[in-house]
MIGUBA-386208 format. One record per residue (C-alpha): residue in one letter; x, y negated, z negated. Coordinates in steps of 0.02 Angstrom, whole numbers, plus 50000, padded with zeros to 5 digits. Each point is the difference from the previous one (the first is absolute). Example, Ala and Ser with C-alpha at 12.3 -4.5 7.8 and 13.67 -1.06 7.14 Angstrom:
['A', [50615, 50225, 49610]]
['S', [50069, 49828, 50033]]
END
This chain:
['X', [49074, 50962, 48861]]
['X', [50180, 49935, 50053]]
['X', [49915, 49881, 50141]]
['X', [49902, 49944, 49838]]
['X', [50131, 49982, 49873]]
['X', [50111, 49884, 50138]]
['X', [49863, 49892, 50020]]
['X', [49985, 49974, 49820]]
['X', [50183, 49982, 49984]]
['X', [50005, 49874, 50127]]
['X', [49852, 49932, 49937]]
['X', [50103, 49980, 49808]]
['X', [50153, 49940, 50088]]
['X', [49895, 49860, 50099]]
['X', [49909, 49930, 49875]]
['X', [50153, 49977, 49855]]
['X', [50084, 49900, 50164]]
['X', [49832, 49910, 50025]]
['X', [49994, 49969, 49830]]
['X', [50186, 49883, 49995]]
['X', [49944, 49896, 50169]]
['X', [49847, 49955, 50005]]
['X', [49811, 50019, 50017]]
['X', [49943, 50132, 50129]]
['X', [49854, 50041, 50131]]
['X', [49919, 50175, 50025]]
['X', [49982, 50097, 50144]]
['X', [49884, 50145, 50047]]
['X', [50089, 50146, 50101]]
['X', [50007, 50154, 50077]]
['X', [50099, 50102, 50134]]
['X', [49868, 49997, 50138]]
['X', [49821, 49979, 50026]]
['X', [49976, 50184, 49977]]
['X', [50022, 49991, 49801]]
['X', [49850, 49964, 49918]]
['X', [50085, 49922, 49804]]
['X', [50103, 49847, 50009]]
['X', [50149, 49952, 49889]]
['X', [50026, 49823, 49910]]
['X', [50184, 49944, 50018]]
['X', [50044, 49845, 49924]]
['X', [50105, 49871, 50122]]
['X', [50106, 49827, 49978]]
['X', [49985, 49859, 50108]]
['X', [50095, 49847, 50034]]
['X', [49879, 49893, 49919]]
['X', [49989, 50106, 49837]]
['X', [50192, 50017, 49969]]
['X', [50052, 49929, 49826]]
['X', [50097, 49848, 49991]]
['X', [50042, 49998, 50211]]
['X', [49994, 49841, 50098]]
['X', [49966, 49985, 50164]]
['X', [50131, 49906, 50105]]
['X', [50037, 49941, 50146]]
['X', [50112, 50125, 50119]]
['X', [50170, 49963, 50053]]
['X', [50010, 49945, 50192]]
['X', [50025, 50144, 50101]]
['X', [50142, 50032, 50130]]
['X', [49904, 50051, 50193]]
['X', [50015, 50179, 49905]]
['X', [49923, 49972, 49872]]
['X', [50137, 50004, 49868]]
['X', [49969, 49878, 49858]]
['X', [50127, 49860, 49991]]
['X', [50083, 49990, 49843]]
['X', [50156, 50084, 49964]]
['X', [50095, 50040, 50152]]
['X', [50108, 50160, 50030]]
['X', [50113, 50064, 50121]]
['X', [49910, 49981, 50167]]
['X', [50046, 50153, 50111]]
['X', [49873, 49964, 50166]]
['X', [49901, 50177, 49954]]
['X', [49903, 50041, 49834]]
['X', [50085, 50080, 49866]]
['X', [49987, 50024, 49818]]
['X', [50065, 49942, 49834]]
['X', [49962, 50027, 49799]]
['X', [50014, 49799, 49930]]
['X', [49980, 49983, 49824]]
['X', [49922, 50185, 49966]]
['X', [49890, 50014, 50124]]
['X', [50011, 50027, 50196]]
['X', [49953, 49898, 50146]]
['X', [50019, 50019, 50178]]
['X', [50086, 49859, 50073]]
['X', [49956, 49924, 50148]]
['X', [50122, 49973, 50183]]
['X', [50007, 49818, 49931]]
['X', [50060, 50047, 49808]]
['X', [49830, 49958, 49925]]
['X', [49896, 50128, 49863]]
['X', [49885, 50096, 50105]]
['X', [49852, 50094, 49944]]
['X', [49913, 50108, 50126]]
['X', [49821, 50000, 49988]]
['X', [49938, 50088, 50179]]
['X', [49827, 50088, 50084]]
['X', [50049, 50158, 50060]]
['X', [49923, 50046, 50183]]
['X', [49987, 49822, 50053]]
['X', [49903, 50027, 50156]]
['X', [49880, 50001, 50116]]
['X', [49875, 50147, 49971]]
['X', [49971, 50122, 50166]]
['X', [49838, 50054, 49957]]
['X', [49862, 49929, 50130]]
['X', [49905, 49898, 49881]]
['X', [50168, 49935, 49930]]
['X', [50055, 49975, 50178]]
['X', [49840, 49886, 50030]]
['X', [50007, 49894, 49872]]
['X', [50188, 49951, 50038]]
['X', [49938, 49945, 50162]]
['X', [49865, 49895, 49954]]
['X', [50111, 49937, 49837]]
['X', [50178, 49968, 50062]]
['X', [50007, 50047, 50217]]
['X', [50179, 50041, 49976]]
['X', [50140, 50063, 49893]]
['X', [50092, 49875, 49993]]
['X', [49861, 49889, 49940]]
['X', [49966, 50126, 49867]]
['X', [50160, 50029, 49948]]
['X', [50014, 49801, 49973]]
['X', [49830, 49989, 49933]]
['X', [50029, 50143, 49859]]
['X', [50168, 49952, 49965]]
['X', [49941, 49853, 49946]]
['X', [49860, 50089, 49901]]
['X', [50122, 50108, 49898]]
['X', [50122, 49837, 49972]]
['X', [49857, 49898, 49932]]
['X', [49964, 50142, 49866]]
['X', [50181, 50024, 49955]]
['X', [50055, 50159, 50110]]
['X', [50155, 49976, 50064]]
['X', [50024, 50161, 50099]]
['X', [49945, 50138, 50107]]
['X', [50008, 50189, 49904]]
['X', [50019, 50169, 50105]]
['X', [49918, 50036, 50180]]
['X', [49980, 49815, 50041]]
['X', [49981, 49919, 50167]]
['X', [50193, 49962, 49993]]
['X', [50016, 49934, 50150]]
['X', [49864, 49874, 50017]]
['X', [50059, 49958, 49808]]
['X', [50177, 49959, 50088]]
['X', [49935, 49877, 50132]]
['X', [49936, 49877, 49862]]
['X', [50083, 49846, 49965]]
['X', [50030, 50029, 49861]]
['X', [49963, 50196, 49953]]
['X', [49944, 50076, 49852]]
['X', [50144, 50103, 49912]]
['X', [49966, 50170, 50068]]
['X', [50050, 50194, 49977]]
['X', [50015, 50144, 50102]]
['X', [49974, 50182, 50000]]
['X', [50061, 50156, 50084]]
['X', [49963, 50171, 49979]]
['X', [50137, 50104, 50049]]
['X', [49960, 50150, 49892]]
['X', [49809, 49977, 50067]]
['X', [50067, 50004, 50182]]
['X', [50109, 50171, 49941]]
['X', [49842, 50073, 49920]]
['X', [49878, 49973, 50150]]
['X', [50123, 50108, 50118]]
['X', [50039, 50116, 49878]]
['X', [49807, 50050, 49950]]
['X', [49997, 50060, 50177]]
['X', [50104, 50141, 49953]]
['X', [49855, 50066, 49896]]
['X', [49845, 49997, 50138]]
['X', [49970, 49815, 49951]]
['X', [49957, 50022, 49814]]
['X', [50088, 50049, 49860]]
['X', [49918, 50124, 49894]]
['X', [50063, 49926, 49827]]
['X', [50013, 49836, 50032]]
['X', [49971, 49848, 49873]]
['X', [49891, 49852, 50020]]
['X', [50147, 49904, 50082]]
['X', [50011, 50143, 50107]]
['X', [50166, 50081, 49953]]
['X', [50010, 50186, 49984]]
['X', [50003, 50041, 49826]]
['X', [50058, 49833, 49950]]
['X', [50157, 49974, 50084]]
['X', [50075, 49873, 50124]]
['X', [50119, 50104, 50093]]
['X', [50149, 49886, 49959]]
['X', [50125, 50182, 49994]]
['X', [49954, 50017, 50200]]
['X', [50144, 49942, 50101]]
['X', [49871, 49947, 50170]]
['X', [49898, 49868, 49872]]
['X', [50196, 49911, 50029]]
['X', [49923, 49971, 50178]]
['X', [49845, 49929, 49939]]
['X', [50086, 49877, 49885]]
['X', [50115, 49919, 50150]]
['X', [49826, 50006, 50102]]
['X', [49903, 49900, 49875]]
['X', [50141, 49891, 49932]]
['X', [50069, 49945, 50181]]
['X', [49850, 49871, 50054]]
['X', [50050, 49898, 49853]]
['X', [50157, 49929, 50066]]
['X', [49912, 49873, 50089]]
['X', [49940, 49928, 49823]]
['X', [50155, 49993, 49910]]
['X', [50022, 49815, 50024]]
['X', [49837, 49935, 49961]]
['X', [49993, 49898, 49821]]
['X', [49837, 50018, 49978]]
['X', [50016, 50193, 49985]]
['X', [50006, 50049, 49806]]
['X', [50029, 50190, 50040]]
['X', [49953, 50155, 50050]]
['X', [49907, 50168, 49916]]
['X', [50043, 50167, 50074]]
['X', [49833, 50124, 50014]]
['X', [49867, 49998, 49847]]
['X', [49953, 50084, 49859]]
['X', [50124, 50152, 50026]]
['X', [49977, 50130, 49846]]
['X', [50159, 50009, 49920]]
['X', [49930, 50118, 49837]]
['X', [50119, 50065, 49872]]
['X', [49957, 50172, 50043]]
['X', [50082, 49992, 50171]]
['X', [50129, 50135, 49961]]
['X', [49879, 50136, 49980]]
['X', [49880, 49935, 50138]]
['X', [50147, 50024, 50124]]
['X', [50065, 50188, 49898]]
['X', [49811, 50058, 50001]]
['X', [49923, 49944, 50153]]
['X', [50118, 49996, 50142]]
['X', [50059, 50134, 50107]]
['X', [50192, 50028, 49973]]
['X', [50049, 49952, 50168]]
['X', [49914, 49822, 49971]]
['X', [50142, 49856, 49978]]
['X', [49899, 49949, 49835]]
['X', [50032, 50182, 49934]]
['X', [50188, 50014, 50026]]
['X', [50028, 49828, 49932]]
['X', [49909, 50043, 49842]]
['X', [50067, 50164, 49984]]
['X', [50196, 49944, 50056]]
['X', [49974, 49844, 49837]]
['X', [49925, 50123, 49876]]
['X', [50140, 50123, 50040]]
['X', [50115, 49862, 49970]]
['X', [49915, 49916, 49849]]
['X', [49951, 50191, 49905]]
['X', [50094, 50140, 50099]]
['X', [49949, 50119, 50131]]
['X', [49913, 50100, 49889]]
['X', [49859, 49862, 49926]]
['X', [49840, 50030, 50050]]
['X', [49860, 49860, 50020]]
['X', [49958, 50061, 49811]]
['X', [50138, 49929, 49947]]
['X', [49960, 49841, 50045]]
['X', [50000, 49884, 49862]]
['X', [49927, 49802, 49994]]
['X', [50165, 49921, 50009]]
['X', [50015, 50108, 50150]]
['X', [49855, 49954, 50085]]
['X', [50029, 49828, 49956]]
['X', [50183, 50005, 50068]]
['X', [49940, 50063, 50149]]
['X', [49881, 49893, 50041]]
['X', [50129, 49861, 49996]]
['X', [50095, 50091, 50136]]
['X', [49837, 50055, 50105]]
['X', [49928, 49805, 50001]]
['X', [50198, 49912, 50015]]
['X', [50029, 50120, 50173]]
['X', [49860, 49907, 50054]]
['X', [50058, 49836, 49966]]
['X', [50170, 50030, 50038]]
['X', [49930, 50062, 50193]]
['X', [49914, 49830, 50006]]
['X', [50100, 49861, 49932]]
['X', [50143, 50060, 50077]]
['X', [49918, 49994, 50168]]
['X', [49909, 49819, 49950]]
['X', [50145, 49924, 49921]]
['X', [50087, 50013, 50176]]
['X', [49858, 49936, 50094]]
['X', [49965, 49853, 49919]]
['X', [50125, 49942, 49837]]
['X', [49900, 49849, 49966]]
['X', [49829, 50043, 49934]]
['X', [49947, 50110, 49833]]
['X', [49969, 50173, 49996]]
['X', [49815, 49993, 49902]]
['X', [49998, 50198, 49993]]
['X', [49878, 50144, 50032]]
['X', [49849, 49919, 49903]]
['X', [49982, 50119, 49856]]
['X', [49808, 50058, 49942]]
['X', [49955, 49935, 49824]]
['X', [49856, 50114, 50015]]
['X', [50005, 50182, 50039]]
['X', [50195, 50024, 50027]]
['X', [50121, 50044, 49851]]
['X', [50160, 49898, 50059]]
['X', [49944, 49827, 49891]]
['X', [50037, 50095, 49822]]
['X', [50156, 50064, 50070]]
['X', [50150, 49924, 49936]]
['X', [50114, 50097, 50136]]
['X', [49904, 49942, 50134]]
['X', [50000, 49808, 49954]]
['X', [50189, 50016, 49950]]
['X', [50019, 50063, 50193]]
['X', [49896, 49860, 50068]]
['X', [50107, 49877, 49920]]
['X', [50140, 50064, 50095]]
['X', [49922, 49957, 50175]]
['X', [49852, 49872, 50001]]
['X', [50005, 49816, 49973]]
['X', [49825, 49996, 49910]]
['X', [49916, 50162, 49958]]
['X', [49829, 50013, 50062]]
['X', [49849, 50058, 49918]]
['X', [49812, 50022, 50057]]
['X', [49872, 49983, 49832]]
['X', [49845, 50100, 49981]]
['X', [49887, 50069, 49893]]
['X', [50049, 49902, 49851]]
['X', [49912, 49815, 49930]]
['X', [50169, 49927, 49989]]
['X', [50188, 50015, 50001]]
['X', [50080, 50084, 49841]]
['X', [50126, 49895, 49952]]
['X', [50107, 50150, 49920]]
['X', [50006, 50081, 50144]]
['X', [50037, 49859, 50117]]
['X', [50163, 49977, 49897]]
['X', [50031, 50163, 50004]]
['X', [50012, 49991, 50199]]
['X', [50126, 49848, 49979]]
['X', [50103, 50062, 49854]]
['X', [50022, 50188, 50090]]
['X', [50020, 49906, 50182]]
['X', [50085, 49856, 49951]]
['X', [49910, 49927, 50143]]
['X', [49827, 49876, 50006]]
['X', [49848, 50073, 50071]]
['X', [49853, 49934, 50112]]
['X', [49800, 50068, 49989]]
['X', [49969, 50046, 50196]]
['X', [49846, 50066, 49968]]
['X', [49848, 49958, 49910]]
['X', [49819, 49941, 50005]]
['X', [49817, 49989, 49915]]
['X', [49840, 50032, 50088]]
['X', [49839, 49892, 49995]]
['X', [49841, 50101, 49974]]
['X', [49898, 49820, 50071]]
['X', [50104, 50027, 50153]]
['X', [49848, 50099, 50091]]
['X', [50131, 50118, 50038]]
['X', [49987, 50200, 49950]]
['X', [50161, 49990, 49873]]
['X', [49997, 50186, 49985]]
['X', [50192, 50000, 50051]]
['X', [50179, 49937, 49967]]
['X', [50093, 50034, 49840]]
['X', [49957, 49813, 49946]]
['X', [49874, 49963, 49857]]
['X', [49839, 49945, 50033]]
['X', [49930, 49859, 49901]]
['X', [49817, 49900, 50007]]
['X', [50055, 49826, 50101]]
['X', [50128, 49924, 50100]]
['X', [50017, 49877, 49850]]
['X', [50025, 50155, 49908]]
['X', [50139, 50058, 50131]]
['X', [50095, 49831, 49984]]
['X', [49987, 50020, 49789]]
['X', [50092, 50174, 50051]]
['X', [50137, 49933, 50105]]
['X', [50030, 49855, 49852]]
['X', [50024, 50117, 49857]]
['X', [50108, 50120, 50120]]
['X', [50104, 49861, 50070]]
['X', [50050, 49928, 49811]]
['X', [50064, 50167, 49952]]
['X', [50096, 50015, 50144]]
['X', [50059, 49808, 49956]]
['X', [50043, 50044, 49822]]
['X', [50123, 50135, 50055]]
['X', [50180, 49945, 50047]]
['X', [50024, 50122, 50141]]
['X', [49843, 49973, 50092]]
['X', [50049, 49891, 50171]]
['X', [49812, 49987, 50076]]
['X', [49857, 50104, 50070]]
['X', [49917, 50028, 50140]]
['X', [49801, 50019, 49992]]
['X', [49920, 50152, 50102]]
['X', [49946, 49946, 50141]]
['X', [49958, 49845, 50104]]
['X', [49837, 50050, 50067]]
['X', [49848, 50102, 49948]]
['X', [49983, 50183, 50063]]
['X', [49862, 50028, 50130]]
['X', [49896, 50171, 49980]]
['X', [49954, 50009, 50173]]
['X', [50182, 50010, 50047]]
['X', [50029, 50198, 49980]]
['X', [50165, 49987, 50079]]
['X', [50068, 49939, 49810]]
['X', [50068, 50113, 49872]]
['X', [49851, 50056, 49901]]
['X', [50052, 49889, 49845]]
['X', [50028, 49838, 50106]]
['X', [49818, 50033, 50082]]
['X', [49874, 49918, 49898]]
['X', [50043, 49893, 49852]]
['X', [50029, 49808, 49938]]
['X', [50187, 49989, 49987]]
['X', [50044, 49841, 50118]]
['X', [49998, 49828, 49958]]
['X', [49887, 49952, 50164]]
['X', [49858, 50136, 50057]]
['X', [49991, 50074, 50157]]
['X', [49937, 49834, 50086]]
['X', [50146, 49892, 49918]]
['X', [49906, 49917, 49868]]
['X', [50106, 49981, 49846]]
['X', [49953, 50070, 49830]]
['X', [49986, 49823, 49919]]
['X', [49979, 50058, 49818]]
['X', [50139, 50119, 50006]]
['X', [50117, 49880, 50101]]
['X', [49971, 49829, 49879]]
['X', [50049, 50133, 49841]]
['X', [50166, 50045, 50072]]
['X', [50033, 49838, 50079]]
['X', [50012, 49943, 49809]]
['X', [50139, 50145, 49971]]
['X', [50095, 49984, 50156]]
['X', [50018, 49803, 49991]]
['X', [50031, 50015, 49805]]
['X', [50131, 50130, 50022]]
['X', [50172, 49913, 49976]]
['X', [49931, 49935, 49860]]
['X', [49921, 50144, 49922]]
['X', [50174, 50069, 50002]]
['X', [50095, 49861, 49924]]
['X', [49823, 50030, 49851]]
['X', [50037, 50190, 49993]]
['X', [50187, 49985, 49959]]
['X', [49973, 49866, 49875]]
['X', [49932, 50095, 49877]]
['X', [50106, 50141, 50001]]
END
């Protein structure tokens, strides 16, 4: 009943915003191939928006900033709120909107492997070749667990990001403790849902992960870095650590040494009240950060923080008001990955700016093709009918993120198709349509000519949005 009654919210809320801008199209979904009833969701595109007018683009700088109005060039990417809403600003001054294919790569499987052969020979013929590919739809950069460094001998590279995973690294050593499985564990693999930020070794991890970066702090063409991905940060962390842990465990005498301090020596976890739990998970989620940006921040002082990549889906942190108000402490642009939902509530994406004070970027997201020929029984993405179908998606997602003043860009999940022969992939990147090219490098036309009209319409789409508030 609830997963019913937030549809038909959203649902309400969608079409009274339809109903101000604009004739819409409707799309058939579901979650996967494996449910039989599909769900109509109604969707704008750029052709159907009232009273908008196509224009031509400003000239871009070799970043891809738009040149209008020029700011204070630093030689890295940065930030800045102009006029109500936020922008990233690019090394030369310009407004920069990031709009970048995560995993942009070639694919390992053998019949990927094959068909870059036959279609390219070589990377760096690919990496010119596709390059090209994303610039001629509008991308303008390269998402998380990209081929970096073919990216960085271009001439002129795309705008890329880069992830570590320091609190991964800590995690895979510290599993071993327990026979090589834990026996609670959650589906990102942390016993009973908690990154073991309290333990003073995962320090180690953090200078191990953090160190290799050094050798990218002076590259311009760098927007910034994430740190791990998808960490569970829920609001009941202070009775997860009281409950579960043994009370020898770091992430016990933390807990117990700031409830002592916070209630007494006498409070018990039933004691506990919401504003404690909330409080708490402030201080759980900033040690983390506070491990990690200090650590970065002497590394490499010129590029953005882009933060821990927080789950829209299944993790608790993105209604927490404590949480965001910690983020905006530490990272430049808060990121975000988006499932499970039609499209971006606009409520709650100013809710993440107002609490944060900070813009935020989508690094995660995607729609499936059921005329892909591929299985689709996977992924948390929708599936919908047709590729055309797929790019309709992507428009009506893209102009909500447009219409918000904190939203900086996105990054579409993933480059390539998934192969189901290639068993050596996580089971939910194994066998469904979420690239724009398949597994032999064709592109997805129909999807790629529908967001080609919001990516090159984009700057002006914004300057549309703001106008009629």
């Amino acid at each position: 009943m609830k997963i019913v009654t937030t549809l038909l919210l959203s649902l309400f809320a969608s079409s009274v915003l339809f109903a101000q801008s604009g004739k819409t199209v409707r799309v058939q979904t579901r979650a996967n191939s494996t449910v039989e009833n599909w769900t109509p969701y109604e969707a704008h595109t750029v052709d159907n928006l009232k009273g908008f007018k196509k224009k031509k683009e400003p000239a871009l700088s070799v970043f891809g900033g738009y040149k209008t109005d020029r700011q204070e060039a630093t030689g890295f990417f940065r930030t800045e709120k102009i006029n109500g809403r936020w922008w990233i600003i690019d090394p030369e001054g310009y407004l920069f909107h990031h709009r970048a294919v995560v995993a942009f790569g070639p694919g390992t499987s053998k019949k990927q492997q094959l068909a870059f052969q036959e279609k390219f020979g070589t990377r760096a013929q690919w990496v010119k070749a596709e390059t090209e590919m994303l610039r001629s739809y509008g991308f303008n950069g390269a998402g998380a667990w990209s081929a970096v460094e073919d990216i960085r001998t271009s001439q002129t590279p795309l705008v890329y990001t880069l992830i570590v995973n320091p609190m991964g690294n800590y995690k895979h050593e510290h599993v071993k403790k327990y026979g090589g499985t834990y026996k609670v564990a959650s589906w990102q693999g942390y016993r009973f849902n908690l990154p073991m930020v309290f333990d003073d070794e995962f320090d180690k991890y953090v200078e191990q992960a953090l160190a290799p970066l050094a050798r990218y702090k002076d590259d311009p063409y760098l927007l910034g870095y994430f740190t791990d991905n998808e960490l569970p940060w829920y609001t009941d962390a202070l009775d997860r650590h009281l409950n579960f842990l043994a009370k020898d465990e770091p992430g016990y005498l933390a807990a117990r040494k700031w409830l002592d301090e916070r209630k007494g020596k006498e409070a018990t976890v039933a004691d506990i009240t919401e504003e404690d739990r909330l409080a708490f998970s402030a201080f759980f989620f900033e040690t983390y950060m506070q491990k990690v940006t200090s650590v970065l921040r002497r590394i490499d002082p010129n590029h953005m923080y882009l933060g821990c990549r927080f789950n829209q889906d299944k993790n608790q942190e993105l209604t927490n008001p404590a949480i965001f108000k910690v983020a905006g402490k530490y990272m430049d642009i808060i990121s975000i990955n988006h499932y499970r939902q039609w499209q971006p509530e606009q409520e709650r994406m100013n809710n993440w700016g107002e609490w944060s004070g900070k813009p935020f970027l989508i690094t995660e997201w995607y729609v499936k093709g059921e005329d892909s020929g591929l299985p689709n029984a996977t992924g948390a993405g929708w599936n919908v009918p047709t590729q055309d179908d797929r790019g309709i998606f992507y428009e009506n997602f893209c102009l909500q993120l447009l219409r918000n003043p904190y939203s900086v860009g996105w990054h579409w999940f993933r480059y390539q198709d998934n192969d189901p022969e290639d068993l050596t992939t996580d089971p939910s990147n194994r066998d469904s349509n979420k690239g724009i090219v398949d597994s032999e490098y064709s592109p997805w036309l129909p999807l790629l000519r529908r967001m080609e009209k919001v990516n090159k319409q984009a700057y002006t789409l914004t300057r549309y949005f703001d106008s009629q508030k």
